[in-house]
N, C-alpha and C positions, 0 to 999 in steps of 0.2 A: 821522547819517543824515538823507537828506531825506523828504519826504510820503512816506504810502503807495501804493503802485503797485500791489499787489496785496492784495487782505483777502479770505482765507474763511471762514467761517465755519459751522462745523456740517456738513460735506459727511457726507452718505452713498451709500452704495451698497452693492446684495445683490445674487445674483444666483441666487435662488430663495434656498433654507436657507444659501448662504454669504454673510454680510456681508463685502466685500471694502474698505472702507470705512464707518468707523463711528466718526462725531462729528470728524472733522478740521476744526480750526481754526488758520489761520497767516497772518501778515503780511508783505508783505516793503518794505522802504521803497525809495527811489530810491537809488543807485548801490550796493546791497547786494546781497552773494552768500549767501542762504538754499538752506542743504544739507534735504535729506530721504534719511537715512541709514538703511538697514535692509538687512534680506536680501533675496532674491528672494521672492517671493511675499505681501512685508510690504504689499502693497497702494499702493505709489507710485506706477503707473504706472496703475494704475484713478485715484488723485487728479490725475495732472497732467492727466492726459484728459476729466475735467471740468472743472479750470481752464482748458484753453484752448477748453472747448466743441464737444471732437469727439463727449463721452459726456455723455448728459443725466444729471444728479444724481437722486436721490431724496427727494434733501434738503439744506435748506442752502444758502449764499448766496457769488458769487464777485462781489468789483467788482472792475474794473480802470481804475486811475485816475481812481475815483471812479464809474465808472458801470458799471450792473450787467449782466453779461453773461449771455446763453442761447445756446444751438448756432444759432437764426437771427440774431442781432445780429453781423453782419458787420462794421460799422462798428468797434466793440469791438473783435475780433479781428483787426483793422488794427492795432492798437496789442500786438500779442503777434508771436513768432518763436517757433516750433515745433522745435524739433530733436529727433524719434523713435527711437527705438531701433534699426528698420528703416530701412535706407538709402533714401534719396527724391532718385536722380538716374538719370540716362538714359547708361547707359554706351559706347553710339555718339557720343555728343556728346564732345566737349573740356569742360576746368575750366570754359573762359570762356562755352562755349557753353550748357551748363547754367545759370550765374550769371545771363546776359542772356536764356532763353527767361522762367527765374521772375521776375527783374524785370520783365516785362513783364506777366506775373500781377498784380504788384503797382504797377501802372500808371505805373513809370517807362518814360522812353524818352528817345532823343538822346544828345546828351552825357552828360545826369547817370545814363542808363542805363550808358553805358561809364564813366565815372568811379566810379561806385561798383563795377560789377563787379571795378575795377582792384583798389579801394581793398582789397575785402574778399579777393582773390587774396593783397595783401601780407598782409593779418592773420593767414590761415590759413597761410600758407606754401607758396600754390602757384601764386607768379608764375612759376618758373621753370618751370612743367608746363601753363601756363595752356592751351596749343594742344594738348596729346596727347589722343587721346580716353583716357575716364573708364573706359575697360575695361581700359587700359594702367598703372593707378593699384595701387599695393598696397591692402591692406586698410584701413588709416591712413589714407591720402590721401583715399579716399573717403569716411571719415568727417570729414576734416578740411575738405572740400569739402561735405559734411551739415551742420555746422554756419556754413559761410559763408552755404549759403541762407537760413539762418534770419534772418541779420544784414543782410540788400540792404534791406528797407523802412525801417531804422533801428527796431529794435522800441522800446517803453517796457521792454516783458517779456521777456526772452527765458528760453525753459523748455527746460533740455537734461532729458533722459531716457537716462544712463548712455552719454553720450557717447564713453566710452573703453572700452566693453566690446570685449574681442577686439583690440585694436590692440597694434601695436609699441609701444617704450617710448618711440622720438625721438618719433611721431606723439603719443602721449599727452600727454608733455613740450610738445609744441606745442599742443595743442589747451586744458591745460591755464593756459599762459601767455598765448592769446588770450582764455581769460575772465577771469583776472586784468587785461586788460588794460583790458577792457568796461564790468567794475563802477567800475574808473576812471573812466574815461566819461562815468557817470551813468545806467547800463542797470541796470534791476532784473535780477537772475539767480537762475532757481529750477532746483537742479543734485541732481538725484537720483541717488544712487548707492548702491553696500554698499564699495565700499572708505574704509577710514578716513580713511587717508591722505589719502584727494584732498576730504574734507570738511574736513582739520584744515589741509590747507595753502591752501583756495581761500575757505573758510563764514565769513563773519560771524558768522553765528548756524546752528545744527544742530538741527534737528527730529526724534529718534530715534523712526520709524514700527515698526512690529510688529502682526501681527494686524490691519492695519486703525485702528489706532489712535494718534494721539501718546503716546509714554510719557511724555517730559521735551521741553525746547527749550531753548535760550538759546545762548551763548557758550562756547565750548568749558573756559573757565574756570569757568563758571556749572553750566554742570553736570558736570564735575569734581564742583567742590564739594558737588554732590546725595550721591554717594559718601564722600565724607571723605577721599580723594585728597589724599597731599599732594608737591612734588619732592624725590627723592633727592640731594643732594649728596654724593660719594664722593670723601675728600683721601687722598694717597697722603704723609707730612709728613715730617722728618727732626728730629731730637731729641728732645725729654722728650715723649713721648704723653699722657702724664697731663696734664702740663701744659696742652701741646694742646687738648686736650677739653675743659678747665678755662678755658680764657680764650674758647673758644666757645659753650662752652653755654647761655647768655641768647640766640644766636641763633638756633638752631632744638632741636628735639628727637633727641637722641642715639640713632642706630638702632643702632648696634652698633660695636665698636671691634676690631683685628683685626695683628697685628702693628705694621706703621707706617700701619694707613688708619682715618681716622675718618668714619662716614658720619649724617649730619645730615637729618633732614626736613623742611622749611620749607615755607611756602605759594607763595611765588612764587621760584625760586631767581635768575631774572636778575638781581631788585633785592636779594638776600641776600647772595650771593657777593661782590660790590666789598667788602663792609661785613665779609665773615670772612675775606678775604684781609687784609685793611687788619689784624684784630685777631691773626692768627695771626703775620705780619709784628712785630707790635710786641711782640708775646710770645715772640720769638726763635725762632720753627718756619717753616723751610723748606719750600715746595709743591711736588713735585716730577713732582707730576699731580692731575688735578680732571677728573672725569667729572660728567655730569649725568642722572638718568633722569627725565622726565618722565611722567607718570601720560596716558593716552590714553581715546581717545572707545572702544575696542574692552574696554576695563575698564569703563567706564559702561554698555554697552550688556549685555554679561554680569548684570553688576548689576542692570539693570533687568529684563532678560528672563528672565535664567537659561541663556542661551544663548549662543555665538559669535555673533559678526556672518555668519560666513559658512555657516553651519546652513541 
């Protein structure tokens, strides 16, 4: 990962006897996608709203890109891309026309105002819709078209806010392959959400909020291992089972054995399995199926709170 792009530090916020934030701190570097993972009510969306300095803090310190930002530092907040949970387009207008009235907010114009409008059309996926107006657009579309505006200034930051709530599964699919495509890039991405999924397939690193509060942070490996998590290997073998078990078991820990299936728990099963294929192979046992189950951010999060993610 490159520098950091965004640092907070210590955020709070009450609003009278509810602390709705309380002591958040997190990093996110350059071309990195940092999740902020919780339920509804876990307090993320009170944090991204003083990260990008709509809501003034209580406490606590945000730089972006080194320099430190307040709800008047404008300048700063040139260097962020907003994408809210509320839809923020004009649905008499067309794709394109929405694209180029807020480019113009953001003081492009000419060419490089229609060139970029084009550019961000193809990333969303909705060069083919770009003339209809935006009231003609399903539910998805217009979210998909929320998150292009975010992206016309070229942000350093860009901070989505549960960008696929409510959407169809192709829009989601889409919107979710345009941020993978981003933090390519070299865009900082801070993508708050409660589903797992889209943290464990999009996060660099996952920030599990609650109450207001960081519980855990790190890589989805990293805190796994907070729990003692470890992968299920499931072999379904053909011949001596004992034997089986016997020439594998220096490589992981034996969970239970079961007519012809032997299932093993290892720490990482990608890099384990070539190495118990290779040894069950040479100890004359046939594989005749291999599942894998791997341990999830929705078991960490239980753990840490006591709760579902989706409570």
């Amino acid at each position: 990962m490159g520098d950091p792009i965004l640092v907070c530090r210590d955020l709070r916020k009450a609003y009278g006897d509810l602390v709705a934030v309380d002591g958040v701190s997190f990093s996110i570097a350059e071309g990195e996608t940092y999740g902020l993972l919780g339920p509804n009510g876990a307090g993320k969306t009170t944090a991204i709203s003083m990260v990008v300095g709509i809501l003034a803090r209580d406490g606590g310190e945000v730089l972006v890109d080194g320099e430190p930002l307040t709800p008047s530092r404008t300048r700063v907040k040139a260097k962020i891309g907003y994408v809210p949970q509320e839809l923020a387009v004009y649905p008499d207008l067309s794709g394109r026309e929405n694209l180029r009235f807020f480019a113009r907010l953001y003081g492009l114009s000419g060419a490089r105002l229609r060139q970029r409008s084009d550019e961000v059309l193809e990333l969303v996926g909705l060069a083919d819709r770009a003339g209809d107006p935006v009231k003609e657009y399903s539910g998805g579309m217009k979210r998909r078209l929320n998150v292009g505006l975010g992206l016309l200034h070229r942000p350093r930051l860009l901070v989505l806010d549960e960008p696929t709530a409510g959407v169809d599964p192709q829009s989601r699919n889409a919107i979710l392959d345009s941020v993978e495509k981003l933090a390519e890039g070299g865009i900082a991405v801070l993508y708050t959400t409660h589903y797992m999924e889209e943290a464990e397939r999009l996060c660099d690193r996952v920030g599990i909020i609650d109450l207001g509060q960081i519980r855990a942070e790190g890589t989805r490996r990293e805190l796994i291992s907070l729990v003692g998590e470890r992968d299920r290997i499931s072999l379904t073998v053909d011949g001596d089972l004992p034997a089986a078990v016997a020439a594998v078991s220096g490589l992981g820990q034996t969970a239970g054995t079961a007519d012809s299936q032997v299932d093993l728990l290892v720490d990482d099963a990608r890099t384990a399995l070539p190495e118990i294929m290779d040894t069950l192979a040479r100890a004359g046992a046939g594989v005749r199926s291999v599942s894998v189950t791997e341990p999830n951010l929705e078991a960490v999060f239980l753990h840490l709170t006591g709760k579902a993610l989706r409570d």
